[in-house]
N, C-alpha and C positions, 0 to 999 in steps of 0.2 A: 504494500500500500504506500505510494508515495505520500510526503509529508511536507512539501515544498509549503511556508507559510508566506502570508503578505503582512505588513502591519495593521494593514486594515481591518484583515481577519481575523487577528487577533485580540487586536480592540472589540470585535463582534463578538467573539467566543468569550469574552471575557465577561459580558453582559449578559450570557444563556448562563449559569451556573446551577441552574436547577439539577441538571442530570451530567454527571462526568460521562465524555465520549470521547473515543479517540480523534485525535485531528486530522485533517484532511484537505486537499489541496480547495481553493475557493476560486471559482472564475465567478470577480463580479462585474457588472454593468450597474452602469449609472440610473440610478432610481428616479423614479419619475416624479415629478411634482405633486401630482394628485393621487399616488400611489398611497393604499393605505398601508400600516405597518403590519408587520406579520408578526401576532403574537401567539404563543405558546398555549396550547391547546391541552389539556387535562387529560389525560387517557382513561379509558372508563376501564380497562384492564390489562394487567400486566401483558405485554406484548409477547413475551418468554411464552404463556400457556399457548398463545396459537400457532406455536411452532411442534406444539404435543411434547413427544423424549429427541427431539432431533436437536443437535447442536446446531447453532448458527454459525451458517458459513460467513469470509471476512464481509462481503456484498452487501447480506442483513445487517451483519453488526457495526457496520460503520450506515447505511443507509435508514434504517429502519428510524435510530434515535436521532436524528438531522431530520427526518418528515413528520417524528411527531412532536417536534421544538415549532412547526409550522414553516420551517425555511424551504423554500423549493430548491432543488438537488437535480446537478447532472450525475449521473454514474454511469462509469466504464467496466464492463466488469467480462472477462470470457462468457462464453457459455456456456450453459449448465451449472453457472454458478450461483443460484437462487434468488435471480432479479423478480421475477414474477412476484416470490413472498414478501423479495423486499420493499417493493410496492403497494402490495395490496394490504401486508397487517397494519402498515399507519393509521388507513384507513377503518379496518377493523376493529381495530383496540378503541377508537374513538366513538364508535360504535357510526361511523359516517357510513352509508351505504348498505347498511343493514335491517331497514324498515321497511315496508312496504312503501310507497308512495301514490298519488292520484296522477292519473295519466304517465304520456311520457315525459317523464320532469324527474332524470337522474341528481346524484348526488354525486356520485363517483361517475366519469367516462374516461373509457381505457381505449385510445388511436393506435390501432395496429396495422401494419400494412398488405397483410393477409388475411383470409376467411379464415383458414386451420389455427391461427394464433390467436382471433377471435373467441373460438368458440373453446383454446382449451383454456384462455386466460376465465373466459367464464366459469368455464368448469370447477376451476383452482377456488375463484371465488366464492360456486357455491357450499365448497368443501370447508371454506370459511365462517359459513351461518350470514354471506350477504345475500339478499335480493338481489340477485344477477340474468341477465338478459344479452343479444346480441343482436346488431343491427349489421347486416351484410348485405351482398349479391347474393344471389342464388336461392332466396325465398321469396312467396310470394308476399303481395301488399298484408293481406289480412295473415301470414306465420309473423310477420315480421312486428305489427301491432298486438302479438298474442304474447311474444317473445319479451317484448321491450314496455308492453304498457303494466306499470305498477312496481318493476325494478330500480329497486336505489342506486343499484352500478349496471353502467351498460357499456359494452365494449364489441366496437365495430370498425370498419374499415371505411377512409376518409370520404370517400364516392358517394356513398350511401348515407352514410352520415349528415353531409353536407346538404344532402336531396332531401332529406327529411327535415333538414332545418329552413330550407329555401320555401320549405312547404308547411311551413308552421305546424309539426307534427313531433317535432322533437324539440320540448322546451329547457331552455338551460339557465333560467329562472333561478333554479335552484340548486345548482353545479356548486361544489366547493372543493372538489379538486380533480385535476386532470392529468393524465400519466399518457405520452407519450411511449411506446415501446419499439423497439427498434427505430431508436430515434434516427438514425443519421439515414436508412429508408425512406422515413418517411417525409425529413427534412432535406430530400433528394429532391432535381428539379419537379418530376415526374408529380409531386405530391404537395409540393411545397405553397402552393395557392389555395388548395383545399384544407389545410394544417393550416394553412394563414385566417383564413376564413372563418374556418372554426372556432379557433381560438378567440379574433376578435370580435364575433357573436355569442362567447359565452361570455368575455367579459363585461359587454355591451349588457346581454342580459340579466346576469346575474349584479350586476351593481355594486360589485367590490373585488376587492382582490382575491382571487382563484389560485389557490395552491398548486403548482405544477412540477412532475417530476419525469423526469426523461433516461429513460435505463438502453444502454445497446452494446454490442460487444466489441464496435469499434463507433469511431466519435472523429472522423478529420475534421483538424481546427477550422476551417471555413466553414461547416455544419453547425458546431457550435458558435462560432459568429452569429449566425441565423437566429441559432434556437434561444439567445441570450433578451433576443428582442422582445420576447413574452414572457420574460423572469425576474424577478426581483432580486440581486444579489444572490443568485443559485450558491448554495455550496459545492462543490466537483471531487468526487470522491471515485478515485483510482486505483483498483483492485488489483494487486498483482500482474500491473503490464506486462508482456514478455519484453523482452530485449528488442529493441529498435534495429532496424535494417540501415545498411549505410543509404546514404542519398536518396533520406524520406523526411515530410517535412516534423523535425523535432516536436511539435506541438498535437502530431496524428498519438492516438492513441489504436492500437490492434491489440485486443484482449487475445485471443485467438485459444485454438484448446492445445494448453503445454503441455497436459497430459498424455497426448495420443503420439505413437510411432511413428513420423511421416518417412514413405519412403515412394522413390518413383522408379517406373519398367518405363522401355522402353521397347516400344511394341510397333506395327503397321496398320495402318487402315484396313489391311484386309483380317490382322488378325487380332482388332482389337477388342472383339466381342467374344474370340473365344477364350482370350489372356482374362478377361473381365470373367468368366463363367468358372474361368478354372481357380481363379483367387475367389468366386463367389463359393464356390465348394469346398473351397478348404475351409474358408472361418464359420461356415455350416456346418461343418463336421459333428460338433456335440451340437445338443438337445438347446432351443432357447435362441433368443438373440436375431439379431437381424442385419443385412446391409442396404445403406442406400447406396447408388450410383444417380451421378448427375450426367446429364444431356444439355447440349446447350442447347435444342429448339423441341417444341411443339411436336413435332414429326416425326424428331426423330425417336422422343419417349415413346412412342405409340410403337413404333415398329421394334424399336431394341427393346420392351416391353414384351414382343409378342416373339422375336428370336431367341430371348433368352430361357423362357419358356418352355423352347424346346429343349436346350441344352441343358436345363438344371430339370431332371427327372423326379418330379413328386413336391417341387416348390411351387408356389405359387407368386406369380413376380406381376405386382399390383406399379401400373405407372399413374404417376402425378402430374398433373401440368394444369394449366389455367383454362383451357376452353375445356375442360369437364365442366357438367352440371355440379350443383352443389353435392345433391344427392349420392353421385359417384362420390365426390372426393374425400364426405364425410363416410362414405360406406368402405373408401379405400383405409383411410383412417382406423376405422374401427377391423378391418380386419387386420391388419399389421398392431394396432395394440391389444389385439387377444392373441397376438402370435399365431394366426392362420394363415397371412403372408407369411413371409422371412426377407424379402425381396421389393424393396422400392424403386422404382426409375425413374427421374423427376427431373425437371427442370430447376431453374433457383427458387421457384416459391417454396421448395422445401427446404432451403438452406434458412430459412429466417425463423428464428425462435421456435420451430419444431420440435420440440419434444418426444421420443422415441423410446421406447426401455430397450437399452442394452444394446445398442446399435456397433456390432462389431469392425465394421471396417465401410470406410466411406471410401469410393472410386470414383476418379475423375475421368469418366470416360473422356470427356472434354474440358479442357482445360477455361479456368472461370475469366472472366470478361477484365476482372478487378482484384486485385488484391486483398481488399474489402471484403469480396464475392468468395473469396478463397476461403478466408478465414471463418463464414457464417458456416461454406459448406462442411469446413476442417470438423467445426465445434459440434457436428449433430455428435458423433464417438467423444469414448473418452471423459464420459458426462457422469458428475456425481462422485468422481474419485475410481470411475470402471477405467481398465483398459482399454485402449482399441487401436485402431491402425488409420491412416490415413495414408491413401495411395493413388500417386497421380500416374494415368497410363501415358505416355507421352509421342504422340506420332510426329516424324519429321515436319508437316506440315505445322504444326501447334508449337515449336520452338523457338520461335522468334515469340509468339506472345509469354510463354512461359518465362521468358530472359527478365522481362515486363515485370510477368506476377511476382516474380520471384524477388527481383529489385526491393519490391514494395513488403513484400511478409518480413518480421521480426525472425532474428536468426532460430527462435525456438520453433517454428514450423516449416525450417529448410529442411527436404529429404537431403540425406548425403548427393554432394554434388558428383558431377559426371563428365566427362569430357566430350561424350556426343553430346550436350546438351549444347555446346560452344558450335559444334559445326553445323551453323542454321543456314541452308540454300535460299537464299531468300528467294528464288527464283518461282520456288514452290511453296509460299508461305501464304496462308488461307487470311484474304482481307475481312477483318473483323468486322460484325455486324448482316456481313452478309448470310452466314448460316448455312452456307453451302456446303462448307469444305465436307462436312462430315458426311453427307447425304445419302452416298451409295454405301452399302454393306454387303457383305459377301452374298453372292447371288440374284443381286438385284440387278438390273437392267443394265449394262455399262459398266457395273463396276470393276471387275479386274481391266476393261480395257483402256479407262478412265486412269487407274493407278498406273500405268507400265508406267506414262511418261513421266509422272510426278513421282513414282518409286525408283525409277532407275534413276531419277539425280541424286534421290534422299540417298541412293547405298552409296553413291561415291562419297557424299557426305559424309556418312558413315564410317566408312573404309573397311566396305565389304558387309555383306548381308550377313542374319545371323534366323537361326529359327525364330519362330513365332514365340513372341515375349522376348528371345533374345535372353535365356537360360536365368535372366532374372528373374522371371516371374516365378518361378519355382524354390528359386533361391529364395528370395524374403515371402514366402507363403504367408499370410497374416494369423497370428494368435491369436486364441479366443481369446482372450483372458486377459399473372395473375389480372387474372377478371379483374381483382383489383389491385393486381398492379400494370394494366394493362398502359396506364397512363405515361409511364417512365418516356424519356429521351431517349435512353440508351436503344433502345429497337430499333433499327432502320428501317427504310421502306425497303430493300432489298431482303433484310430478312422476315420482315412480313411477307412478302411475296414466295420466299421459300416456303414458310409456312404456310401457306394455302394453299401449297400444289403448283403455284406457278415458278417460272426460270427464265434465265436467260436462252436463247439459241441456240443450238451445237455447236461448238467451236468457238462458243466467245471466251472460254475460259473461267466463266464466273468462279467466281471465291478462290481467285489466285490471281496470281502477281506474271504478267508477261504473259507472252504468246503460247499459247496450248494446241499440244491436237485435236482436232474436231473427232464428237465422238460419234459414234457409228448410228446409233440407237437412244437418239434424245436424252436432255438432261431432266425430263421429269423427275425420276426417279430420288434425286437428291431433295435435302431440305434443308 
């Protein structure tokens, strides 16, 4: 936990003496003239009982007594390291969000930037004794009035939210405090007018100053710039950063999971589904537990979904991605938390605050967009003090971005470095956003005829071909032991268009760098 103090902070802490807590870094912002004072709020009960015999992790204990002093709180904290509780018992213990109310006129709203984080942060709450409810996509007008009318805490996604408030159907009259989660998400361009919005419609409504707390597992300082604009003198409370990567900016925080193994194979596009299936079968081996693997598009979860299926005999391999209905995604949900999946394939909506039991090894089939991206998908493993593995499969095409990711992660979620990773053909390096590169798999339309040109440069790269996985994958075997975020920038129109089936021409070369061979048998088949 860093301890960096200001004088200012000090003189402030010196003034809460009600309750000794540890100290904690404080990013403040200048307090507004008409701002009211944030005082200290009486807890109707010891906050310790709604943690049951669990110890609190350092997350809660530095967060939990900063929100019920009334100061509003950034926190940085990895994942899986108990931000949800830390949020939610302030609230609790004060008994805020625990009553019934009239209409929909919350007490507690929780901004999440997913449905699935939605509905488990409700869940968490109602294991708390609050009245909790959720406002998403993917139910109707009258689930969603059924859901959310007479809950003291409601927690929804910024879309919906915002549509309900523009409609005078969600009153924040009586809002007295609001939790951002996966703040730097949701304080992403993508989201950042709807969170603007919000925000200054509850303080508009409710008539006073709104307790606000903001938890995520990474926080770049530009995000927090943003997020400081709707806070009063936040406290900023730093959980066990890992160690910073060289030539990033000093002021980014990456919680990231220190926990887990990271290591990376270096595999081909033709055989990067079967290096995935054969590391999926090893950390299945005993009873229990599960893996995700990420995809970076829409298309291609669907279809590595339905290939891998064949390949792991008696699993059942459930994919995730944003144009499911709700009804799938929560029925995906609940089969993978009663342990009738074992097998996820998802795109990044399941990188964000997803909660899993026991999730033995995360695969990169595709390498993440961001650094940021990297570290949400690091943290599903490795959670609660379990072990796990983090493994990125790495195809020649994907090593120019991976130079990137790697740049930006703190040195504690570097796999051992590699010397193919240095020899990047740029020639064959897949233009990001487009969504192409990955598109054919083995036996799909084009595909081995599509690779010869872009695999015969990667072997010179290389310096000489090597079997499928390339003898690593067997070597580090791993041990057991969004609809609404559709809004984002980051999606091109190029990779939208993959995702719906459409492409470039044969022979334009999409989702690479220079002149290509035309392929024989159209580029539908990619996504």
């Amino acid at each position: 936990m860093t301890r960096t103090r200001t004088p200012e902070s000090r003189n402030t802490d010196a003034r809460n003496t009600e309750r000794p807590r540890p100290q904690h870094d404080r990013q403040d912002a200048p307090r507004a003239e008409s701002a009211a004072p944030t005082r200290p709020a009486a807890a109707v009960v010891d906050w310790h009982t709604l943690l049951g015999d669990r110890t609190p992790t350092p997350v809660q204990a530095g967060a939990i007594p900063a929100l019920l002093s009334g100061r509003d709180v950034i926190t940085t904290a990895r994942t899986g390291s108990g931000k949800t509780l830390a949020f939610l018992i302030p609230a609790a213990a004060r008994g805020i969000g625990m009553n019934p109310v009239r209409g929909i006129r919350p007490e507690v709203l929780v901004v999440t930037p997913t449905r699935e984080l939605a509905v488990q942060i409700r869940d968490v709450a109602r294991e708390l004794g609050m009245t909790a409810g959720r406002i998403t996509g993917g139910i109707t007008p009258g689930q969603t009035r059924s859901e959310a009318t007479g809950k003291g805490l409601i927690s929804g996604t910024p879309g919906r939210l915002k549509d309900l408030i523009s409609r005078r159907e969600l009153n924040l009259s009586g809002l007295r405090y609001v939790v951002l989660d996966e703040a730097d998400e949701l304080l992403s361009l993508g989201f950042l007018k709807d969170v603007g919005d919000i925000l200054r419609s509850a303080q508009t409504q409710a008539g006073q100053k709104i307790q606000i707390a903001m938890a995520s597992a990474t926080f770049p300082a530009e995000i927090r710039g943003v997020a400081q604009q709707f806070m009063v003198n936040p406290e900023r409370i730093d959980i066990a950063p890992a160690a910073r990567a060289e030539n990033t900016n000093p002021d980014d925080i990456l919680g990231g999971a220190t926990g887990a193994t990271h290591l990376l194979v270096h595999t081909t596009r033709d055989d990067v589904l079967d290096v995935a299936a054969e590391q999926t079968l090893e950390a299945l081996r005993a009873p229990g537990g599960c893996v995700v693997i990420f995809s970076r598009t829409k298309s291609l979860v669907k279809r590595r979904a339905e290939r891998l299926e064949t390949l792991l005999p008696g699993e059942i391999v459930s994919p995730l991605q944003g144009n499911m209905d709700q009804k799938k995604r929560e029925r995906t949900m609940a089969l993978l938390r009663e342990g009738k999946s074992r097998v996820l394939v998802a795109t990044d909506i399941a990188g964000r605050g997803i909660d899993l039991p026991e999730v033995r090894l995360v695969i990169h089939m595709d390498v993440a967009q961001t650094a940021e991206d990297h570290v949400h998908r690091s943290g599903r493993t490795a959670r609660a003090g379990r072990p796990g593995v983090n493994l990125v499969l790495l195809i020649p095409e994907q090593r120019g971005l991976w130079q990137t990711v790697r740049r930006g992660l703190p040195p504690a979620l570097h796999p051992p470095l590699t010397t193919q990773e240095a020899q990047v053909d740029r020639a064959i390096q897949e233009k990001q956003g487009r969504g192409s590169g990955n598109g054919l798999m083995p036996g799909e339309s084009g595909g081995r005829g599509r690779s010869q040109g872009g695999q015969g440069r990667s072997t010179q790269g290389q310096g000489g071909g090597q079997p499928r996985g390339q003898s690593q994958a067997r070597g580090h075997a791993p041990q057991g032991g969004h609809a609404d975020r559709g809004g984002r920038g980051a999606q091109s129109s190029g990779q939208r268009r993959s995702e719906t089936g459409g492409g470039a021409p044969a022979g334009t070369g999409a989702g690479r760098v220079g002149p290509q061979r035309a392929r024989g048998r159209g580029g539908r088949g990619r996504s």
